[in-house]
N, C-alpha and C positions, 0 to 999 in steps of 0.2 A: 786459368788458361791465358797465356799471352797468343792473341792473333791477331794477323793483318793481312787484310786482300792487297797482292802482290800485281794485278793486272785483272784484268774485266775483258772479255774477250767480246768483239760486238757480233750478235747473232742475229738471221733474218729471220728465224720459226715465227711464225707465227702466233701471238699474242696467244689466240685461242685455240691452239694447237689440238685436235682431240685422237693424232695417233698414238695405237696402243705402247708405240716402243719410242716414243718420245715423251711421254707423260707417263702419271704416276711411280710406279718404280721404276721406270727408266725415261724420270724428268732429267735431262743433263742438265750438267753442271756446269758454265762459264767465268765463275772465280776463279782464280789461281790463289792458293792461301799457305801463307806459312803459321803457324801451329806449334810453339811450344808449350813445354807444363801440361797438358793434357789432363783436364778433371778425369778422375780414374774411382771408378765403384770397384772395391774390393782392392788386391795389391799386384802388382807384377812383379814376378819372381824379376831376383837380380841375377839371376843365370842366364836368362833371356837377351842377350845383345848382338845386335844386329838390323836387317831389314825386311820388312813384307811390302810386295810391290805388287799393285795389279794394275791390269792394263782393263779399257774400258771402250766401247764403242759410242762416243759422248756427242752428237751433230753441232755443227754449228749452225747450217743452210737447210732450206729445206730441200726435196730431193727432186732430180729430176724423174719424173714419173713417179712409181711407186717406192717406197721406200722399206729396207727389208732393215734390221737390226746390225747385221753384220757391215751395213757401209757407211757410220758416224765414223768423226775421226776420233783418233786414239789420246786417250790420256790415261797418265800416270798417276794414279794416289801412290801414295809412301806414308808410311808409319815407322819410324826408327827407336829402337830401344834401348837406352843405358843405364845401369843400375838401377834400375825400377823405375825411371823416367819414360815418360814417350815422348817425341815430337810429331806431327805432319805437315806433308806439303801432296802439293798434285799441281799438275803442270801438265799443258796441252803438250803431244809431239808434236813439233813443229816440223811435218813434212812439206816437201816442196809442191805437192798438190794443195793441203789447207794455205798455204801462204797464197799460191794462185788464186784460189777461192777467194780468201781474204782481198788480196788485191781489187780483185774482180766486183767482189761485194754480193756475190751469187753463186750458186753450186752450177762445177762445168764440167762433169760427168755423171754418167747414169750409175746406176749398181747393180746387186744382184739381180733385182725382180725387173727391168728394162732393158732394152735392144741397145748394145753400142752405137750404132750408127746415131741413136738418138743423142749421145754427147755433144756438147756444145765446143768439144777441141777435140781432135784428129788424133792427139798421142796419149798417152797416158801409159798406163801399167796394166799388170794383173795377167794370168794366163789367157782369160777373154781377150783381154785387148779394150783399151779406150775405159779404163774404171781411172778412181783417185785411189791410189796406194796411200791409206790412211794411215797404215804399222799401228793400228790396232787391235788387233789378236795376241798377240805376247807378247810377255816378257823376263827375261831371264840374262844372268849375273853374271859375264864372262871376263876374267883377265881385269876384274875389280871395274868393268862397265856395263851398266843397264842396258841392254840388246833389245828393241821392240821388231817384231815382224807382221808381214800382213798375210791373210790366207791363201790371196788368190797371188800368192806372189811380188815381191820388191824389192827397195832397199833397203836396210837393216839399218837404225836408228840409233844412236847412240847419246846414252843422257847420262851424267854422273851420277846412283846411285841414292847418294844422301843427300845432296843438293837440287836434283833434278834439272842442274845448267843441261841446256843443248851444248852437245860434241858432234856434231853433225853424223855425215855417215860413215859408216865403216866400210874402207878401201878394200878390205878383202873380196866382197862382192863383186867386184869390177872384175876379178879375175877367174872367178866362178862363172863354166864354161856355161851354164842355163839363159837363155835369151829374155826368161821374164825377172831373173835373180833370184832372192832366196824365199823359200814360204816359211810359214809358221808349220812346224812347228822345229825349229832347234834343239837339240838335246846337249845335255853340261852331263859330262862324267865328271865328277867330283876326285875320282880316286887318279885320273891321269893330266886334267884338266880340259881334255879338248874338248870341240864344240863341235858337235856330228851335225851336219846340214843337209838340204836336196832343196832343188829346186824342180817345178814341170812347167810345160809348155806347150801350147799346140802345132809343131815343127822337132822334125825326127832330130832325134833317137825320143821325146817326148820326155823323159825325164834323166837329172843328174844327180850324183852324190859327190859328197866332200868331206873335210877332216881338215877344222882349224885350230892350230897348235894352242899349247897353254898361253903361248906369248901373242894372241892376235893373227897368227898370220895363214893364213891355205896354204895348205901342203901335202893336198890330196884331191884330188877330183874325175871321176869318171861317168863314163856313160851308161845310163842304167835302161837299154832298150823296152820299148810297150809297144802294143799292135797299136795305139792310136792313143790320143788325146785323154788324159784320164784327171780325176778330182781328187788325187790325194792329201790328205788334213794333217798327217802326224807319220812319224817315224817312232822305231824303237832300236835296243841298242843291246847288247850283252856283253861281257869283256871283252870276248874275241871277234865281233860279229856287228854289223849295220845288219837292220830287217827293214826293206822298203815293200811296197803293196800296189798290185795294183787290183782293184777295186772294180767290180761290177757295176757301178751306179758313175758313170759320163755320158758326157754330153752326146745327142743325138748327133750320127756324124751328119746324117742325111738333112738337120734343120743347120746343123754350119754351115753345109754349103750353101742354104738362105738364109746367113747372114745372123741365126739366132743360135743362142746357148740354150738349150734345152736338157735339162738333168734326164734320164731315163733308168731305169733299176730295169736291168736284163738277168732274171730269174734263172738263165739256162748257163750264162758263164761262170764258171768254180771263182772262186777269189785264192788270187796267188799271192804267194811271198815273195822277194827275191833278198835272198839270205846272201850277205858277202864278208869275209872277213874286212876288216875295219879299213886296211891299208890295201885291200887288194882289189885287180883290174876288172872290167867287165867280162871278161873267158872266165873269172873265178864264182860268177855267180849260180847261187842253184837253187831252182824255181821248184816253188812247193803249191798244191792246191788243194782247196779244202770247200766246205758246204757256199755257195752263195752268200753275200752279205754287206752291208757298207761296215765301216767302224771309222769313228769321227777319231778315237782317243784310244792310246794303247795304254798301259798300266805300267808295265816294267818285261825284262826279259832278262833269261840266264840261262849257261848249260849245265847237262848234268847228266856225264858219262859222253855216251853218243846223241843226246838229245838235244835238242833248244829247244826252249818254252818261253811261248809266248802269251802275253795275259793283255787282255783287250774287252771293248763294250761293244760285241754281237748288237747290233739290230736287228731284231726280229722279221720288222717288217720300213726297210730302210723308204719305200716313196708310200703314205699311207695314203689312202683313197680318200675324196671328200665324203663326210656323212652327211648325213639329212639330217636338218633342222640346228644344227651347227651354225654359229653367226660368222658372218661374213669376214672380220680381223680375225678370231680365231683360225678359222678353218684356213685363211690366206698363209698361216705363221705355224699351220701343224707340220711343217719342216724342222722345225726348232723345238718341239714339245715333246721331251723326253718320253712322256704315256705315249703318245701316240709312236712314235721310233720302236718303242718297248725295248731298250739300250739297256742291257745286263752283262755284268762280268761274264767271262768266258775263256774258256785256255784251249791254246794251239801246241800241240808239240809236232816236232820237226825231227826225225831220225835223219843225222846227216851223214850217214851211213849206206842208208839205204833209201833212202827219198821216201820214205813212209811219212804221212800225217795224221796225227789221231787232234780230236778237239773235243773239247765239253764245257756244258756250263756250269759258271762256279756262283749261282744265285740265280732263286727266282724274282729278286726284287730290283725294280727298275731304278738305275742311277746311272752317274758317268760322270765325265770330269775326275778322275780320280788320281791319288796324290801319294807318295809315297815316301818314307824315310831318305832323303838325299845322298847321301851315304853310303847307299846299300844300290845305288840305278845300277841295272845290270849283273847283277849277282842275287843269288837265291834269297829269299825273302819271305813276310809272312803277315804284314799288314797292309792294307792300303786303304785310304779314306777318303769315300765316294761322295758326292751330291746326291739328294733325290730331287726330284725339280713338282712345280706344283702344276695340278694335271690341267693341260688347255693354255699354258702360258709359258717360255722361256725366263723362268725362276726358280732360284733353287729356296726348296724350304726346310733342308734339315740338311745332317752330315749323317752318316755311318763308315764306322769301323769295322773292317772285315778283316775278317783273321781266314786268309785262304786256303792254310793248314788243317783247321780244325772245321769251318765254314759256318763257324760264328758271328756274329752280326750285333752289334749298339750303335741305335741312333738314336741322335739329338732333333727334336724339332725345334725350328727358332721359334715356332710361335705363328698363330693367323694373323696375317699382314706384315710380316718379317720376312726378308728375303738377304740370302747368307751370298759369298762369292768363291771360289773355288778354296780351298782350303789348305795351303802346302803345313809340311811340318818340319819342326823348328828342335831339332837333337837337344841335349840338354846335355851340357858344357860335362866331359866324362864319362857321359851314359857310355853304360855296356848294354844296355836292352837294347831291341830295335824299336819297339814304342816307349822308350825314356826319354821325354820331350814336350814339345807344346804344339795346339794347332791356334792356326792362329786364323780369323776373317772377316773381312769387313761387313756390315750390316745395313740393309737401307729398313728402317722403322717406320712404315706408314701410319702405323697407329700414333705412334708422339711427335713423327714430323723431324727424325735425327737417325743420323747413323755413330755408330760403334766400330769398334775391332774390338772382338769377343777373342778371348785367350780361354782357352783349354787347355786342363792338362791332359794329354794325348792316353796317359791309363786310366782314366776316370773319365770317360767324354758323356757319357748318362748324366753325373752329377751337376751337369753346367759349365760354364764359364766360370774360372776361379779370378777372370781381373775384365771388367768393361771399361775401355777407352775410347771418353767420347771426340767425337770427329766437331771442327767448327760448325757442319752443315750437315743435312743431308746427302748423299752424294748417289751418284745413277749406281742401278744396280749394275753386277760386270764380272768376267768371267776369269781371264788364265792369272795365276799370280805364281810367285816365287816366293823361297827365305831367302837369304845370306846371312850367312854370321858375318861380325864384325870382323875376324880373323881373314875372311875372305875380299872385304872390301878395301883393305891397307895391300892386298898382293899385287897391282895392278905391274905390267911387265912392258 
């Protein structure tokens, strides 16, 4: 392995740091490294070429008040493949809040689990209002640039792919009619190129969609009306169709108007779709309702006949009550712990015909984050590959393979003290199968003190990793990631 620390980023945490999502597997990382030759146990297929990108929630500062997982700022790892080589690198996003920071030499807004008013500056981002837009939640590949976004809404990040230079932001947001900008989660059709968007906000119509061309640019956006202020996480998409949601689980109106955000799960409100053709206006949408529920993460979507089907991770039990005898970090973070959510596959279909909805689930067994042949986003389909996470913690400790078809199920454990990160998959240069491919994930190893990116072959995912490529360091555990093949990363327009 040839490496070299490329910048040291200076941070204020605390020496003796003992929060649970700033230590151990989610010690952040302050190197920037470049990484070529990559010592590699076993061999990586030379069909494999291209890149795996994940985005990470890595702090620099400590936080104002309490500090929740979701408001470090964002970095990028990359891992690139050619001809059976790997390289890495990881690079902070440099948002214009971390630089503020930076400047400052201290964290100058609160996050999730604190009162805005408590920020230390007046503006900021976010549908709250007064957060740091860190564009740590995703990241994904459009018109040959690395796109990161952030949850609670902002600006969309732009880094070159293989290099991970900053390209500051993308202009199209500026014209994206939403007042907070765009959230995570963006979706890439592969087969037309564009990049389906929405943004929310707490100011009417409350939420927006959009449609940006193969070439960068918006050239669609409307209004997608809500009774009020909502938490939506993710969007889905089928050939002819945007699916936006609004969600039973926002903010209490009655603590807005003193000043706080307060999450509430209202058990009596149905959970709606709002189904639009791709290009069409707000009079073309048509609102579907189904059992109660949050859902962080959809799966994929397609039609079939009069139908659209929708495939998504049901919450059982979306705000879980504190238990007894439960310690204090845990039970603060059972928002994020997949057991306690109880987050299982699940299908919606949508008669657009007749405004009927039928829905079921498709697994007893608790996972999310799920990933699918790129390929294939929006058209009928038959595998998708889930996390399960470890029970009482925001970690993921295994993958499975579900075949929705048949409702067959293989998973992989990494192992006690191993923790995997979301897991996209990577076609295989020809393939005609829809699981003829690799998955590919990074690893943080508490046990020997390193992380990996473990390669699977995506039909054999029981038998292991068939290539481990080791990483310079350890690096913090971490969630949304992408492929590109290298065919993708030379189209830029």
């Amino acid at each position: 392995m040839s490496s070299s620390i490329v910048n040291t980023i200076h941070s204020t945490l605390p020496v003796d740091d003992d929060h649970p999502y700033r230590t151990g597997a989610w010690r952040p990382n302050h190197r920037e490294w470049d990484a070529d030759d990559l010592v590699v146990e076993g061999e990586i297929p030379t069909d494999l070429n291209g890149v795996y990108l994940r985005n990470t929630e890595n702090p620099i500062h400590p936080s104002i008040g309490m500090y929740h997982p979701f408001d470090g700022d964002g970095m990028l790892h990359q891992i690139s493949f050619a001809n059976g080589k790997a390289s890495y690198r990881n690079r902070f996003v440099r948002t214009d809040g971390m630089q503020m920071e930076q400047d400052a030499g201290e964290p100058l807004w609160t996050g999730l689990y604190d009162l805005a008013q408590n920020s230390k500056r007046e503006d900021g981002w976010g549908a709250r209002g007064q957060m740091k837009d860190s564009s740590s939640t995703d990241v994904i590949v459009h018109n040959g640039i690395a796109l990161t976004s952030f949850w609670q809404c902002g600006d969309v990040y732009q880094m070159d792919p293989m290099t991970l230079a900053d390209m500051g932001k993308a202009d199209w947001v500026k014209q994206f009619p939403s007042p907070t900008g765009v959230s995570a989660h963006t979706k890439l059709d592969e087969a037309t190129g564009e990049l389906l968007i929405f943004g929310y906000s707490k100011s009417e119509p409350f939420m927006h969609y959009g449609v940006v061309d193969a070439q960068g640019k918006l050239v669609h956006a409307i209004d997608v009306p809500l009774p009020g202020p909502r938490l939506p996480h993710d969007m889905a998409f089928s050939e002819n169709y945007a699916i936006l949601n609004d969600l039973p689980l926002f903010w209490d109106p009655a603590m807005i108007e003193l000043g706080a955000h307060v999450p509430r799960f209202y058990r009596d409100i149905p959970t709606r779709f709002a189904v639009v053709p791709r290009r069409g206006n707000t009079e073309d949408i048509k609102w579907f309702e189904s059992d109660p529920t949050y859902v962080l993460h959809w799966i994929n979507a397609y039609e079939e006949g009069d139908w659209l089907i929708l495939d998504g991770f049901f919450q059982h039990d979306p705000m879980p009550a504190k238990r007894e005898g439960t310690s204090k970090p845990l039970s603060l973070y059972r928002s994020v712990d997949l057991d306690r959510l109880q987050t299982r596959p699940h299908r919606w279909r949508f008669n657009l015909v007749t405004g009927e909805t039928k829905e079921e689930s498709l697994s007893d067994r608790v996972m999310e984050f799920g990933m699918i042949n790129p390929q294939i986003a929006g058209k009928n389909y038959r595998y998708t590959y889930n996390m399960t996470g470890k029970p009482g913690w925001f970690l993921f400790d295994g993958i499975v393979k579900q075949d929705v078809l048949t409702g067959t199920e293989e998973r992989y454990f990494f192992g006690e003290g191993v923790f995997g990160s979301e897991t996209p998959f990577a076609p295989r240069t020809g393939a005609t199968a829809e699981d003829d491919g690799y998955l590919l994930t990074f690893t943080t190893d508490m046990n020997r003190d390193c992380s990996e990116c473990l390669i699977f072959d995506a039909t054999r995912l029981t038998d292991g990793p068939i290539a481990r490529v080791r990483l310079p360091e350890r690096i913090s555990s971490g969630t949304h990631s992408c492929w590109t093949p290298a065919e993708a990363l030379a189209s830029r327009q």
